[in-house]
N, CA, C and O of each residue as an XYZ file, in Angstrom:
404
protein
N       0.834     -1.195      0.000
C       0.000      0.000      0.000
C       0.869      1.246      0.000
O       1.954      0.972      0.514
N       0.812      2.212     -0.295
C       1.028      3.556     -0.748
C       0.020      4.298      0.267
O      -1.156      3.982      0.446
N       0.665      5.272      0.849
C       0.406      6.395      1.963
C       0.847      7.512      1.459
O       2.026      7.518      1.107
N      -0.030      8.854      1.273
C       0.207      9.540      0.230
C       0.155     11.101      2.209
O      -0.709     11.158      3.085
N       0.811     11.534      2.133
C       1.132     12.805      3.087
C       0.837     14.071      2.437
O       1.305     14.172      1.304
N       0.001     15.319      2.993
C       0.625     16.677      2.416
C       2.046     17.301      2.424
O       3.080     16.705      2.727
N       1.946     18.433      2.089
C       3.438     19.384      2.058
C       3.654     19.195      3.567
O       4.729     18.848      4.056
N       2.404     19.485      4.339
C       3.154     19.473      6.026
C       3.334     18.157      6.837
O       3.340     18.107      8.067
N       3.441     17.372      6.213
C       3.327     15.825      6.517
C       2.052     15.107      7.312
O       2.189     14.049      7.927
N       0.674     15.896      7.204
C      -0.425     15.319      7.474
C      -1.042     14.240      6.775
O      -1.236     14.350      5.564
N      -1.412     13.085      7.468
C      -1.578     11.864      6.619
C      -2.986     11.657      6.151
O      -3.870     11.221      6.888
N      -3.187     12.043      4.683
C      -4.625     12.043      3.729
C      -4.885     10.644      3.729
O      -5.493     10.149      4.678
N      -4.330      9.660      2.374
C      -5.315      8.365      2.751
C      -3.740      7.507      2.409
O      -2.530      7.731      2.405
N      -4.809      6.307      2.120
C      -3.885      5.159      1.634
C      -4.378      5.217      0.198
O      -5.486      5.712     -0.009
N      -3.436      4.618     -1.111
C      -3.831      4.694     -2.543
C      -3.846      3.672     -2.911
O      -2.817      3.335     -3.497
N      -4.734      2.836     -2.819
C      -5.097      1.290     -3.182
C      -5.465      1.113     -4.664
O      -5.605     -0.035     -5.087
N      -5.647      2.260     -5.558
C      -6.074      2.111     -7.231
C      -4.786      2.348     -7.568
O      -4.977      3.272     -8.358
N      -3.531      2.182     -7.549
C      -2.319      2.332     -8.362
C      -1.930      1.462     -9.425
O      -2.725      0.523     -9.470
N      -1.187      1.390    -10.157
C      -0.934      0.326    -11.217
C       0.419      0.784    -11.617
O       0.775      1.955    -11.488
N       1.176     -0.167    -12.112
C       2.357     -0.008    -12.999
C       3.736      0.536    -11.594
O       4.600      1.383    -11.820
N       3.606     -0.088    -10.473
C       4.418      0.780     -9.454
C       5.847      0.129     -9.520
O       5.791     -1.037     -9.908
N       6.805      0.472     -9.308
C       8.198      0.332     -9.610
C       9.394      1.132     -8.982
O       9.087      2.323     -8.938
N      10.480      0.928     -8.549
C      11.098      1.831     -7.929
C      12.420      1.251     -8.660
O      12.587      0.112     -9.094
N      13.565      2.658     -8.681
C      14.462      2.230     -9.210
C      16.016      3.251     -8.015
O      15.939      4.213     -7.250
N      16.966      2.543     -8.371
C      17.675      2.699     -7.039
C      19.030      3.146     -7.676
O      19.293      2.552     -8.722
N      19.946      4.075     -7.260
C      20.674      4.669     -7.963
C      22.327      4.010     -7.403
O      22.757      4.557     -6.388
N      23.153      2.974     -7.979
C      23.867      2.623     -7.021
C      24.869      3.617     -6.424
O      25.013      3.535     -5.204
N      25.556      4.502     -7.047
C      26.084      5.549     -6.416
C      25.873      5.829     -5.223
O      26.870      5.734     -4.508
N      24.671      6.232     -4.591
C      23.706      6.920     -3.825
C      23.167      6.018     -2.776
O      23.085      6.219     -1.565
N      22.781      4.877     -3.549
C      21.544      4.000     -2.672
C      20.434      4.627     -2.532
O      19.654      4.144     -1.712
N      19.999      5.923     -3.297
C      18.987      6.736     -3.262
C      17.963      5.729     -4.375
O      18.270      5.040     -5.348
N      16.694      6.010     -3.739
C      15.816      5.223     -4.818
C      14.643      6.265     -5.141
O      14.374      7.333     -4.592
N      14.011      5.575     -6.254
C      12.958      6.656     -7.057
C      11.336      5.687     -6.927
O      11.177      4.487     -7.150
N      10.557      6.460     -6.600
C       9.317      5.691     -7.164
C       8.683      5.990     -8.265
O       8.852      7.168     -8.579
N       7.719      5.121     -9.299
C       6.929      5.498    -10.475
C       5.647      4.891    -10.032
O       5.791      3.970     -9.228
N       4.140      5.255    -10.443
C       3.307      4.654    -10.231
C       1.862      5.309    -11.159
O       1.888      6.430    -11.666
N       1.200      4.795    -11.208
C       0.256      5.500    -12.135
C      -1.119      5.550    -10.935
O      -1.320      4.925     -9.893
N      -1.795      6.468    -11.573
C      -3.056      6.684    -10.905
C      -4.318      6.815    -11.463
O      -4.275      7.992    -11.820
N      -5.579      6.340    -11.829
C      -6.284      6.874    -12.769
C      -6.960      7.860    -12.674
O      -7.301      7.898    -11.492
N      -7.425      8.799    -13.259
C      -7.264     10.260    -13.613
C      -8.810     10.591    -12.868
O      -8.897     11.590    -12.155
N     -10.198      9.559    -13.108
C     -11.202      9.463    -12.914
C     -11.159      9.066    -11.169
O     -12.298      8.889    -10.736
N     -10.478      8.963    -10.521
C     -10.097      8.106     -9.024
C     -10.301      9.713     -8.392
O      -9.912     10.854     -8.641
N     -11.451      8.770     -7.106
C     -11.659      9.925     -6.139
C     -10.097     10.438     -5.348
O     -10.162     11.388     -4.568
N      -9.013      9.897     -5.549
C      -8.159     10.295     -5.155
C      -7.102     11.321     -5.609
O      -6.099     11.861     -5.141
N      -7.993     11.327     -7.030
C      -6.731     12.267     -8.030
C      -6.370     13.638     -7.381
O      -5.283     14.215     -7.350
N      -7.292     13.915     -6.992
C      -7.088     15.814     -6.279
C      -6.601     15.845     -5.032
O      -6.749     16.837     -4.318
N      -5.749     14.383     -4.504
C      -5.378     15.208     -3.715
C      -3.467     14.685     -3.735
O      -2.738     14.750     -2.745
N      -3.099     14.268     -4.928
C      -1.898     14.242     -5.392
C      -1.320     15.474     -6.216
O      -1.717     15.951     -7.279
N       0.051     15.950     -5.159
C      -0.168     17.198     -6.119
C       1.492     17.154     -5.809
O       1.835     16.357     -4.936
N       2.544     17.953     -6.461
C       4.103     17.235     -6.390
C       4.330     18.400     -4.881
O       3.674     19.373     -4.508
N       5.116     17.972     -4.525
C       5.652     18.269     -2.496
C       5.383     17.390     -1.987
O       6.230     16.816     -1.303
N       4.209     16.945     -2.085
C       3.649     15.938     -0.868
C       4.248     14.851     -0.769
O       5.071     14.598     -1.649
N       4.052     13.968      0.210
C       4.798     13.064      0.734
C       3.911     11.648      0.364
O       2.781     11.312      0.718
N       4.657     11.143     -0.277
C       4.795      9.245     -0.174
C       4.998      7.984      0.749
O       6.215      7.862      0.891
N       4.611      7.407      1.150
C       5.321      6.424      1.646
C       4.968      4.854      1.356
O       3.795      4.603      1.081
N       5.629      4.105      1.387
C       5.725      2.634      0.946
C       6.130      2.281      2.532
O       6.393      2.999      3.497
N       6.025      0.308      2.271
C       6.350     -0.110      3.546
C       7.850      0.322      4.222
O       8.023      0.308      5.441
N       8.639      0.610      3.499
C      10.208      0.652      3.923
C      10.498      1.978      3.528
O      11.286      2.378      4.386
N      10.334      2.748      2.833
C      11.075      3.849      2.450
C       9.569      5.312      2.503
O       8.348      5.346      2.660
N      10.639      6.219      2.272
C       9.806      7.468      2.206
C      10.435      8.653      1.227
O      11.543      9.191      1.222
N       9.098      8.852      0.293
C       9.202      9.737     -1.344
C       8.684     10.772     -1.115
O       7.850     10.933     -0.224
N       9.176     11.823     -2.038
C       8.404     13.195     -2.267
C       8.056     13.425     -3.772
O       9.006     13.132     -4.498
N       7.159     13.786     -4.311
C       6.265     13.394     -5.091
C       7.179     14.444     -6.002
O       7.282     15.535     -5.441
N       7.997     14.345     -7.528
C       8.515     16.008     -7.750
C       7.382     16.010     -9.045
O       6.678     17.019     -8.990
N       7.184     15.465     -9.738
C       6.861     14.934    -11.349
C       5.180     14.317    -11.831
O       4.921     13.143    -12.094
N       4.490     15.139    -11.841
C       2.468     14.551    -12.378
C       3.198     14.689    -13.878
O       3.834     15.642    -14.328
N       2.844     13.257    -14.557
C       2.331     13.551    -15.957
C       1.176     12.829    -16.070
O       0.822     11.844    -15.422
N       0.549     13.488    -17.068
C      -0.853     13.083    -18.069
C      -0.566     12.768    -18.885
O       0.037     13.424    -19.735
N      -1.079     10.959    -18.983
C      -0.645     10.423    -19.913
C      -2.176     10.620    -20.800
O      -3.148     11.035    -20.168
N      -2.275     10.381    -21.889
C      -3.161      9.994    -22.805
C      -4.470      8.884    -22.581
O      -5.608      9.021    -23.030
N      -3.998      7.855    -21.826
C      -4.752      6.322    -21.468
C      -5.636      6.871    -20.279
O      -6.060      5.965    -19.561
N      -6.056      8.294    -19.863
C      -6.584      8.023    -18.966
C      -5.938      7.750    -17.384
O      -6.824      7.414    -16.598
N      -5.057      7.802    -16.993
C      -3.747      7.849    -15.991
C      -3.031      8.982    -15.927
O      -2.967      9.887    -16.759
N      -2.425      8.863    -14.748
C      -1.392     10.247    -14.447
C      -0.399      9.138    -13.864
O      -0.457      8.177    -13.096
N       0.743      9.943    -14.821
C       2.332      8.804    -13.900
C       2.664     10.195    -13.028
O       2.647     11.391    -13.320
N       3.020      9.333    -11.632
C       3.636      9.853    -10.462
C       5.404      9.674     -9.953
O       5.927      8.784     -9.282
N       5.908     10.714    -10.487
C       7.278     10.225    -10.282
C       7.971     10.536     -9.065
O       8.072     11.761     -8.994
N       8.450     10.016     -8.159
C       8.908     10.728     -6.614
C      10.251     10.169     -6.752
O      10.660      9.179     -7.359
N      11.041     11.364     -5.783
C      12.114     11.153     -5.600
C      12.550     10.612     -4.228
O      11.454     10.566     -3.670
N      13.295     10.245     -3.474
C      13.685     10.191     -2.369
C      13.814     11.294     -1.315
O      14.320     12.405     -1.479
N      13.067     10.604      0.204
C      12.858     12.215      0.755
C      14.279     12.352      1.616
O      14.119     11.539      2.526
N      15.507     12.929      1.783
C      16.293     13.322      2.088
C      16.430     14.070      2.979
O      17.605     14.330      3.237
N      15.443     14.694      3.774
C      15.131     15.839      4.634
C      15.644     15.466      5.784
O      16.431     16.197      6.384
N      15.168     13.972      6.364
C      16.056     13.815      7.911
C      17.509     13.026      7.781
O      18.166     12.560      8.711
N      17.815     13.006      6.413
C      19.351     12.815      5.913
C      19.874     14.140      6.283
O      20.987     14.281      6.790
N      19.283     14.854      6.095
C      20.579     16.185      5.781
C      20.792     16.457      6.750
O      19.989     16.330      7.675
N      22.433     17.117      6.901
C      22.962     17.720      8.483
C      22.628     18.863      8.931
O      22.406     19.861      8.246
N      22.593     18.804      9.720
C      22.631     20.496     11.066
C      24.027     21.064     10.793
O      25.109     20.477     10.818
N      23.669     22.706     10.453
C      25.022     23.768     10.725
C      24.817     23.880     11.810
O      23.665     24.091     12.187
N      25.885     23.777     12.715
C      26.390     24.314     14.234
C      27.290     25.308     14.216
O      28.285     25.009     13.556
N      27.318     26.561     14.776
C      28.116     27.685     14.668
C      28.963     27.632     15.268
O      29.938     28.277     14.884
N      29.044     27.041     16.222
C      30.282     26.426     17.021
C      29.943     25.074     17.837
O      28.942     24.799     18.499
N      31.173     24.281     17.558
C      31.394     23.170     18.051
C      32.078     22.878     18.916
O      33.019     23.512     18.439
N      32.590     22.375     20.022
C      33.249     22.257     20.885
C      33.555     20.868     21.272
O      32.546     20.205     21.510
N      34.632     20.277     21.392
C      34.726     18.883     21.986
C      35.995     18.598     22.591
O      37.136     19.032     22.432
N      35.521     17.837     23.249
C      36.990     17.514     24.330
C      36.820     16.402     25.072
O      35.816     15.878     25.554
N      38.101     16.095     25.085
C      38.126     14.528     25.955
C      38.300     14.439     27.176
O      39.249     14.891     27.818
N      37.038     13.619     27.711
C      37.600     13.347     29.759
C      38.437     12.035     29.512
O      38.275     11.234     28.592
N      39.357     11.986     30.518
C      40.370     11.498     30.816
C      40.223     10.581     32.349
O      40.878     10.909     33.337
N      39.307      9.458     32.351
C      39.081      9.103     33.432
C      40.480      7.658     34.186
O      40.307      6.521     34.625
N      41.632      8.443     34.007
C      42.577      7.515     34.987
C      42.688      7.959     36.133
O      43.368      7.358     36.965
């Protein structure tokens, strides 16, 4: 199942009409991508919109990419969400060693 989040990470539904879902994984990185289609007519279409948040059983996407395909579907392309990857600037650091002999 697919768990679809807003921009502020409030959790809308689960997306049980998907088709064609696939993820592809970058070895460089270990960063992975999701693809998935949605159909266009699905009470769910309005509330996929690119920011929002993804999630699968193991990993977590941010939606960058809606296309309209022709067939009646929208492909959903997400990227990897990176946000609690990235580091903290500290303006100053300080460290030092206790010496317990």
């Amino acid at each position: 199942m697919i768990k679809i989040y807003d921009s502020n990470h409030n959790f809308l539904k689960l997306l049980p009409s998907c088709r064609n879902i696939y993820t592809t994984e970058t070895l460089s990185t270990g960063l992975k991508t999701l693809c998935f289609q949605v159909p266009c007519k699905d009470e769910f279409f309005e509330i996929i919109q690119e920011e929002n948040y993804v999630e699968t059983a193991d990993y977590s996407f941010v939606i960058k990419e809606l296309i309209m395909e022709d067939n009646d579907f929208m492909e959903v392309r997400c990227s990897a969400n990176v946000e609690e990857l990235m580091g903290r600037v500290f303006r100053i650091f300080d460290c030092f060693q206790l010496s317990l002999n």
